[in-house]
DRENMI-215704 format. One record per residue (C-alpha): residue number from 1; residue in three letters; x, y, z. Coordinates in steps of 0.1 Angstrom, whole numbers, padded with zeros to 4 digits. Layout:
BEGIN
+-------+------+-------+-------+-------+
! gumar ! fivo !     X !     Y !     Z !
+-------+------+-------+-------+-------+
!   NUM !  ALA !     X !     Y !     Z !
...
+-------+------+-------+-------+-------+
This chain:
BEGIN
+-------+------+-------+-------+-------+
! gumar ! fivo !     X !     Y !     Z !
+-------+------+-------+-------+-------+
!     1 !  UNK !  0020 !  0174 ! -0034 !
!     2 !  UNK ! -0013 !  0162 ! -0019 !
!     3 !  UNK ! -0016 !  0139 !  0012 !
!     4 !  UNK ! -0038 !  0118 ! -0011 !
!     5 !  UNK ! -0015 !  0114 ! -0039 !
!     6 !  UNK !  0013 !  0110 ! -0012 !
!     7 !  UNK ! -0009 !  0082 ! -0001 !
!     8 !  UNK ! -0014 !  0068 ! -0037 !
!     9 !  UNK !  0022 !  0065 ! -0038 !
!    10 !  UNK !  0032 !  0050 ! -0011 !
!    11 !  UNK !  0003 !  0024 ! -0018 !
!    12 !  UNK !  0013 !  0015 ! -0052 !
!    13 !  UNK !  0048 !  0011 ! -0036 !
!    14 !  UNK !  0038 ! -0012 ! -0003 !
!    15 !  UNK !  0014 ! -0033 ! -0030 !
!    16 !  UNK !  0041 ! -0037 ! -0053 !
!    17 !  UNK !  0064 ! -0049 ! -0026 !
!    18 !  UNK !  0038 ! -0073 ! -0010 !
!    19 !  UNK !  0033 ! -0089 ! -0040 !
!    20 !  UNK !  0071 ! -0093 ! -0049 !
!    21 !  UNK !  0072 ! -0108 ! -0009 !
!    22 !  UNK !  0042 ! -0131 ! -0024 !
!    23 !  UNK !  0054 ! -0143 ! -0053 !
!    24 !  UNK !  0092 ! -0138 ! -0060 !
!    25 !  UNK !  0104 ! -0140 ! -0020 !
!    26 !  UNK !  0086 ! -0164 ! -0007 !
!    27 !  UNK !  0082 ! -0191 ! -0035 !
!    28 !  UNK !  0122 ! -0187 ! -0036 !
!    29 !  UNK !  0125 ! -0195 !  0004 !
!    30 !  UNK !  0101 ! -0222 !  0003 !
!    31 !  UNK !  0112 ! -0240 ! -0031 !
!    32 !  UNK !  0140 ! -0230 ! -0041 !
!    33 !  UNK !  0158 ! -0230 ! -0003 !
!    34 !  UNK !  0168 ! -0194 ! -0008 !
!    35 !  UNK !  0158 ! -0174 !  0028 !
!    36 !  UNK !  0178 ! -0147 !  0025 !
!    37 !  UNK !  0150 ! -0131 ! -0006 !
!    38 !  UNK !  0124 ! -0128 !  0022 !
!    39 !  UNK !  0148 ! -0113 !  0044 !
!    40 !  UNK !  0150 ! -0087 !  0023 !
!    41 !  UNK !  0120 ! -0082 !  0006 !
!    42 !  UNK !  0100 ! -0083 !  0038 !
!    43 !  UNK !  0122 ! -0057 !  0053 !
!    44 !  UNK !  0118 ! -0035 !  0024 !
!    45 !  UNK !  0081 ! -0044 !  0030 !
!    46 !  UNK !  0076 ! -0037 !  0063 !
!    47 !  UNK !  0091 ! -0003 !  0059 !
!    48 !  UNK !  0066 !  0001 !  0032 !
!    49 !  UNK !  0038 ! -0008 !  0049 !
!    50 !  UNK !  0050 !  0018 !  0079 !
!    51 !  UNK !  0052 !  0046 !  0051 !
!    52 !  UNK !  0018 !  0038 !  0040 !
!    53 !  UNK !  0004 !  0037 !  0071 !
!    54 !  UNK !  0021 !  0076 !  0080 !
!    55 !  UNK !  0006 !  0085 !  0048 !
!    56 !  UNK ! -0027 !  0071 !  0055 !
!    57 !  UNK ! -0026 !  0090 !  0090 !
!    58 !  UNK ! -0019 !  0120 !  0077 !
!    59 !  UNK ! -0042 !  0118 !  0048 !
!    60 !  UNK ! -0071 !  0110 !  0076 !
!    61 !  UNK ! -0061 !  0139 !  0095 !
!    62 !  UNK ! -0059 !  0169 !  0068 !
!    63 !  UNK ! -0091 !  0151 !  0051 !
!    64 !  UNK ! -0115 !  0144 !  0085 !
!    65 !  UNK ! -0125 !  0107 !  0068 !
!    66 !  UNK ! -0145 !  0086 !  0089 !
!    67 !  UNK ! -0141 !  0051 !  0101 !
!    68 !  UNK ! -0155 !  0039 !  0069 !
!    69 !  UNK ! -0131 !  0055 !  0053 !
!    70 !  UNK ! -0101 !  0050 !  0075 !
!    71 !  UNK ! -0114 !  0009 !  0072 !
!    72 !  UNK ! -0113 !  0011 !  0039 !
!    73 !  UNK ! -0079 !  0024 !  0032 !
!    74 !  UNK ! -0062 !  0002 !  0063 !
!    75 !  UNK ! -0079 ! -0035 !  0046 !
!    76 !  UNK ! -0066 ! -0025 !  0017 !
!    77 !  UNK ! -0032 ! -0028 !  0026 !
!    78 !  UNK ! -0037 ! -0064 !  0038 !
!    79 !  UNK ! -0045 ! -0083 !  0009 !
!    80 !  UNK ! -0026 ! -0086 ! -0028 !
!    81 !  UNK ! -0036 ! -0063 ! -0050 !
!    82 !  UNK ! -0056 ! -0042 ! -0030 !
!    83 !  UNK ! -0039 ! -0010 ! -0028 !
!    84 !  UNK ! -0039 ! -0012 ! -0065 !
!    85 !  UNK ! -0076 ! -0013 ! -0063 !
!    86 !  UNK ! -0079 !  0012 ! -0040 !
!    87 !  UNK ! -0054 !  0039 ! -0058 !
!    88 !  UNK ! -0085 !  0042 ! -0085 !
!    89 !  UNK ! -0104 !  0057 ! -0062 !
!    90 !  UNK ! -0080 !  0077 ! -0046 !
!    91 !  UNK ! -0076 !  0092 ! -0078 !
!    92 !  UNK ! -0107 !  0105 ! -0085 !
!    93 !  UNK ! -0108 !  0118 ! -0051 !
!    94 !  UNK ! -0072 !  0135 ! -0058 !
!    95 !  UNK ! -0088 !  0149 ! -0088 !
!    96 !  UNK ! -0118 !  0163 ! -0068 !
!    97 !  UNK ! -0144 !  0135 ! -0081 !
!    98 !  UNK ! -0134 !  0150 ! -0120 !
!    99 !  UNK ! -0129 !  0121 ! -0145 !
!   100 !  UNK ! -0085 !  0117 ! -0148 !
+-------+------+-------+-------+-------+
């Protein structure tokens, strides 16, 4: 398996956490009185987020990006959706630019 596609995973899985710590966990803690979901989905988060940084690293190693690149990945992981976004164009680079 490719570091990219190694990478797209582990994005789609730290976005899909982030948003559950969004929009399940923390709505839950802050209306419903329930702490313990953020305690929880933010630890399965945070060792996401570590994963997809390790994938990021070693994609940036085996494919030489440049800070652009690196930037673009890393931002990515900070805001909801974003790795989603991102994964697209992973793909077609996974694919080497050819149409999926």
């Amino acid at each position: 398996m490719s570091t990219i596609r190694q990478l797209r995973i582990a994005g789609i899985a730290e976005g899909v956490s982030f948003i559950a710590l969004l929009f399940i966990a923390m709505p839950l803690k802050y209306v419903a009185g329930y702490p313990l979901a953020v305690t929880i989905v933010g630890s399965i988060h945070g060792f996401l987020f570590i994963t997809y940084l390790i994938a990021m690293f070693r994609a940036l190693i085996e494919h030489k990006w440049g800070r652009k690149k690196i930037a673009e990945v890393f931002v990515a992981s900070l805001y909801p959706f974003g790795t989603f976004i991102l994964d697209r164009k992973l793909k077609l680079e996974d694919n080497g630019g050819a149409a999926p």
